[in-house]
DSSP file (Angstrom, degrees, kcal/mol; ACC not computed):
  #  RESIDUE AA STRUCTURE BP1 BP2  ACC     N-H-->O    O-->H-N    N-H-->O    O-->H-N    TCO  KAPPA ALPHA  PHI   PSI    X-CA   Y-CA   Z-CA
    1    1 A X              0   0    0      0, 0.0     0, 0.0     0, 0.0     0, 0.0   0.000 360.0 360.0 360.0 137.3  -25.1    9.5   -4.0
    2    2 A X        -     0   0    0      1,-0.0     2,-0.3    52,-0.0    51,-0.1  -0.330 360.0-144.5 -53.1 140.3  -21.3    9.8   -3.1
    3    3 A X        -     0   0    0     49,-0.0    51,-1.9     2,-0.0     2,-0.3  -0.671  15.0-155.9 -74.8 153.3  -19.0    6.7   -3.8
    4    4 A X  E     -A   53   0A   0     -2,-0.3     2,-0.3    49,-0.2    49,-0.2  -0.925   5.4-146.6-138.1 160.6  -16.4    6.1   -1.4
    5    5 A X  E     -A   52   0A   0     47,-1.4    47,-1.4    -2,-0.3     2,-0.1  -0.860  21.1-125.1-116.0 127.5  -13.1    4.3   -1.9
    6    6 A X  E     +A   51   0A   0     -2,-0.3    45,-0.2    45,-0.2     3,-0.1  -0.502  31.4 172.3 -72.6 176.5  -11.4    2.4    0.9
    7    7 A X  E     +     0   0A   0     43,-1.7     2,-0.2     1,-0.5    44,-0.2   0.511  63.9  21.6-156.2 -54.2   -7.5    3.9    1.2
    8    8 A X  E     -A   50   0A   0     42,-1.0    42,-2.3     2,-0.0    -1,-0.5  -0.821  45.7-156.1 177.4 154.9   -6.9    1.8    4.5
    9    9 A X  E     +A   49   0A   0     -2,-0.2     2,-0.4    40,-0.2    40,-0.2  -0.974  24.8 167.3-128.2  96.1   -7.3   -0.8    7.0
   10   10 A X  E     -A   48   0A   0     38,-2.1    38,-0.8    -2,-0.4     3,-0.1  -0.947  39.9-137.1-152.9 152.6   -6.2   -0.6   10.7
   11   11 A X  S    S+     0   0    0     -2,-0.4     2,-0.2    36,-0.2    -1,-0.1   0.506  89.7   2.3 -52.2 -23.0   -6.8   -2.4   13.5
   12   12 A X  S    S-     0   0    0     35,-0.1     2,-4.7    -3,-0.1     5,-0.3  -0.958  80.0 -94.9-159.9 117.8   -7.4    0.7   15.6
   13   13 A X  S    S+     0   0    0     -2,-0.2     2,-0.2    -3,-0.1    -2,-0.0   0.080  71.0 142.2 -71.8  87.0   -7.5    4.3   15.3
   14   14 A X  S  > S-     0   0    0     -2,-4.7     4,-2.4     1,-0.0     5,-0.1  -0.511  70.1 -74.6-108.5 168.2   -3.7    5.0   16.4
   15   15 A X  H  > S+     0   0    0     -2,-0.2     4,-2.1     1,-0.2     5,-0.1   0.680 129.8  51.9 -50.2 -30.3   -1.1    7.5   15.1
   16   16 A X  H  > S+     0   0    0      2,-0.2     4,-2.0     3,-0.1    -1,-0.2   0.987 112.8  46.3 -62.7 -59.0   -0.4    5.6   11.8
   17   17 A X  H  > S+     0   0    0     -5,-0.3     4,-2.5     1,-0.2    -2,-0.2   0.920 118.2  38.3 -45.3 -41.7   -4.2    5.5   11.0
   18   18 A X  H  X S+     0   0    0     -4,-2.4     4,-2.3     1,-0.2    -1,-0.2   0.976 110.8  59.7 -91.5 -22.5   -4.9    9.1   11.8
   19   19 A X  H  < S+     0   0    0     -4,-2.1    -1,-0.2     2,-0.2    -2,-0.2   0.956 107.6  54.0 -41.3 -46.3   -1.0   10.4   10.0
   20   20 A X  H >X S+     0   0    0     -4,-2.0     4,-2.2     2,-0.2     3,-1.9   0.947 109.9  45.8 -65.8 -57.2   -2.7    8.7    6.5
   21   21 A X  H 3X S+     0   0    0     -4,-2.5     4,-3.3     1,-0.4    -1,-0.2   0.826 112.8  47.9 -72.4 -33.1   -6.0   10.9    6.9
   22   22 A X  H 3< S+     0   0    0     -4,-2.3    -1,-0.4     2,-0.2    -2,-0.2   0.217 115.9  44.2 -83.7  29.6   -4.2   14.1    7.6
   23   23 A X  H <> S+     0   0    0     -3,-1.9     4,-1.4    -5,-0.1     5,-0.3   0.625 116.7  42.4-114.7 -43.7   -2.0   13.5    4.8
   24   24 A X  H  X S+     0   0    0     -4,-2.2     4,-3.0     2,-0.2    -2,-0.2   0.939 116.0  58.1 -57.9 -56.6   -4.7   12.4    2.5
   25   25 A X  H >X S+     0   0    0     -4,-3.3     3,-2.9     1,-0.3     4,-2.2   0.938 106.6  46.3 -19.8 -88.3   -6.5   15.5    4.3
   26   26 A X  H 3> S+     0   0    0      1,-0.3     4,-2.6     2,-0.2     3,-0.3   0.716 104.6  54.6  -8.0 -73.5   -4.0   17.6    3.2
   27   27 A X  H 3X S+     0   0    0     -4,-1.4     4,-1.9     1,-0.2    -1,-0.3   0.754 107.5  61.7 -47.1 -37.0   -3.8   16.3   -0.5
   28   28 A X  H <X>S+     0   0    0     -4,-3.0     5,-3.6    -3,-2.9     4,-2.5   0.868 102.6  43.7 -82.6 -26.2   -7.7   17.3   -0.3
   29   29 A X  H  <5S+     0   0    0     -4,-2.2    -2,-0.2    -3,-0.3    -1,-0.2   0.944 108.7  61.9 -78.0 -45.5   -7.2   21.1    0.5
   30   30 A X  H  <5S+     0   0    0     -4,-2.6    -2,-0.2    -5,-0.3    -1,-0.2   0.910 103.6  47.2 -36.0 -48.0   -4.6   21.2   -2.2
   31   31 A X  H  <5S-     0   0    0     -4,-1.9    -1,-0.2     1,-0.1    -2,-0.2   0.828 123.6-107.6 -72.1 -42.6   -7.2   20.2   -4.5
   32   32 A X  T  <5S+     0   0    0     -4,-2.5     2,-0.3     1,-0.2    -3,-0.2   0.573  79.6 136.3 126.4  48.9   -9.7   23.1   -3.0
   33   33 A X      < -     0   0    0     -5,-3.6     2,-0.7    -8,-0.1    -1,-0.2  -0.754  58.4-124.8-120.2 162.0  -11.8   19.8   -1.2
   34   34 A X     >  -     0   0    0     -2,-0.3     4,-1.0     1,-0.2    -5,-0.0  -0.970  21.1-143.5-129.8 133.2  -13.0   20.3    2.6
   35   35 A X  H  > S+     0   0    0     -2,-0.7     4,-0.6     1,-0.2    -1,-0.2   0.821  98.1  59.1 -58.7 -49.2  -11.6   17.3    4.6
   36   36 A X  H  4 S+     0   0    0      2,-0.1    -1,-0.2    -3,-0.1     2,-0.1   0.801 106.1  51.6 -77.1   4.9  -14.1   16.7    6.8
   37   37 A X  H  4 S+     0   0    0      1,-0.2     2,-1.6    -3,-0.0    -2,-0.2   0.649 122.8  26.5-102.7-108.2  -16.8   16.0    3.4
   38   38 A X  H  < S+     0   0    0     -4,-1.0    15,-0.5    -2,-0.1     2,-0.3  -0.277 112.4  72.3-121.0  43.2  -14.7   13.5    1.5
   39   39 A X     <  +     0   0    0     -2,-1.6     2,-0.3    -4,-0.6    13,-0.2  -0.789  55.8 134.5-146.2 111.5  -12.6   11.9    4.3
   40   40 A X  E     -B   51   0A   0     11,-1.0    11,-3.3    -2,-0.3     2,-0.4  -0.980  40.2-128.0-170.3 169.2  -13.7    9.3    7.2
   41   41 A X  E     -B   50   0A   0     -2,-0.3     2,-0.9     9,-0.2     9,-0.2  -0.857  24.1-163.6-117.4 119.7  -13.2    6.3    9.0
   42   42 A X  E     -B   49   0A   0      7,-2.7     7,-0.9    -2,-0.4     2,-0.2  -0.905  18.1-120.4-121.2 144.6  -15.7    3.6    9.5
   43   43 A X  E     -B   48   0A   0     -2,-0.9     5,-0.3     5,-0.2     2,-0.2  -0.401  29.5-179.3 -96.4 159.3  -15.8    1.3   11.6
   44   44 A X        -     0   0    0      3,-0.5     3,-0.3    -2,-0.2    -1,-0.1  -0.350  50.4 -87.0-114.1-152.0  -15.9   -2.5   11.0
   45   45 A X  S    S+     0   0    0      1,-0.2    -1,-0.1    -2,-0.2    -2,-0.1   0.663 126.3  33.2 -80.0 -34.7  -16.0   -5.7   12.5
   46   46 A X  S    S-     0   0    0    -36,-0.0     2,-0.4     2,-0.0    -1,-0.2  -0.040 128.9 -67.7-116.3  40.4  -12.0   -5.6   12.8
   47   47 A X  S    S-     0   0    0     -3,-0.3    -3,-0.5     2,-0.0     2,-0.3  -0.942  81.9 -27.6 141.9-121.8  -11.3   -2.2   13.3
   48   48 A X  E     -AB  10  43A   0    -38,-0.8   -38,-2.1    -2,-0.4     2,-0.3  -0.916  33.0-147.9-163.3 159.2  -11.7    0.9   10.8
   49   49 A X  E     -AB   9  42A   0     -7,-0.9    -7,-2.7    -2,-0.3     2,-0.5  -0.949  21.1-145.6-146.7 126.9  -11.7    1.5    6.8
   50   50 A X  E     -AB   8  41A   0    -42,-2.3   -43,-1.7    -2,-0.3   -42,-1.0  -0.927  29.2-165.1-108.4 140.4  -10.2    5.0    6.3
   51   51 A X  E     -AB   6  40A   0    -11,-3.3   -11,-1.0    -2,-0.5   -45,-0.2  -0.927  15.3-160.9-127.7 111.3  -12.4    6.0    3.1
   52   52 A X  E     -A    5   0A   0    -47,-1.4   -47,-1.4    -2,-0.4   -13,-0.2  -0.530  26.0-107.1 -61.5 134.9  -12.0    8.8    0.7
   53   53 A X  E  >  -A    4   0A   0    -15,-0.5     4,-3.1   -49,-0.2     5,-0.2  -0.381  31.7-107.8 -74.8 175.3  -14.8   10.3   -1.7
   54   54 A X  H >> S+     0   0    0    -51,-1.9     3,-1.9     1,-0.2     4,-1.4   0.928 114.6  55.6 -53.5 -62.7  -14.8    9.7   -5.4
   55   55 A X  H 3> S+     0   0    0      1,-0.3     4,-2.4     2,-0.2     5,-0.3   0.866 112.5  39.3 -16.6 -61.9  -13.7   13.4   -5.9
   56   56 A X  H 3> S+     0   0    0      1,-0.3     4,-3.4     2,-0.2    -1,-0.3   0.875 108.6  55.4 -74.4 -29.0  -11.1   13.2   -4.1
   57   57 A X  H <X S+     0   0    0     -4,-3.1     4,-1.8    -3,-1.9    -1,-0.3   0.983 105.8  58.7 -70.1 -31.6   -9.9    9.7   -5.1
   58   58 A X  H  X S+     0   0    0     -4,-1.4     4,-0.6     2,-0.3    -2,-0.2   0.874 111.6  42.6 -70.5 -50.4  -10.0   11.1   -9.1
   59   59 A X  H >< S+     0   0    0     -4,-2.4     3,-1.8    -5,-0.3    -1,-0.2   0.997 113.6  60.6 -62.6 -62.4   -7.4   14.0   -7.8
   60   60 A X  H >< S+     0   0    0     -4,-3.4     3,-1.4    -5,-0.3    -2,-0.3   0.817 105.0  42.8 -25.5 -56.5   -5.7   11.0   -5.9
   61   61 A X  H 3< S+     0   0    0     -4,-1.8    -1,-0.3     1,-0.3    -2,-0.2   0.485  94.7  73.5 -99.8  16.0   -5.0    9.3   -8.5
   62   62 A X  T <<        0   0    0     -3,-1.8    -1,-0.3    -4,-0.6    -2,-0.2  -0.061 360.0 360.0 -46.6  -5.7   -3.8   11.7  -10.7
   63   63 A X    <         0   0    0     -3,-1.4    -1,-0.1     0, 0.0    -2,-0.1   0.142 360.0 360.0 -47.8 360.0   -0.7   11.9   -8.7
């Protein structure tokens, strides 16, 4: 089973929230990762949790 890592918190899915997932997006094709598998937003109780998979967080933090 996949881990995911939270990367974010926002109140709403607005133009900050979704600029952080296409740049994280982004960072994920560099890597040779398909965006739409290891990138998503769930929602909570006070919003949305933009979440990364583990793959992708391991490249991440490798910056």
């Amino acid at each position: 089973m996949t881990q995911w890592i939270e990367m974010g918190k926002f109140a709403e899915l607005d133009e900050t929230a979704k600029k952080e997932a296409n740049r994280l997006a982004e960072y994920a094709i560099d890597v040779a990762l398909d965006p739409s598998k290891v990138i998503r937003f769930e929602e909570t109780e006070k919003g949305f949790r933009l979440m990364i998979d583990e793959d992708l967080y391991t490249f991440y933090q490798g910056i």
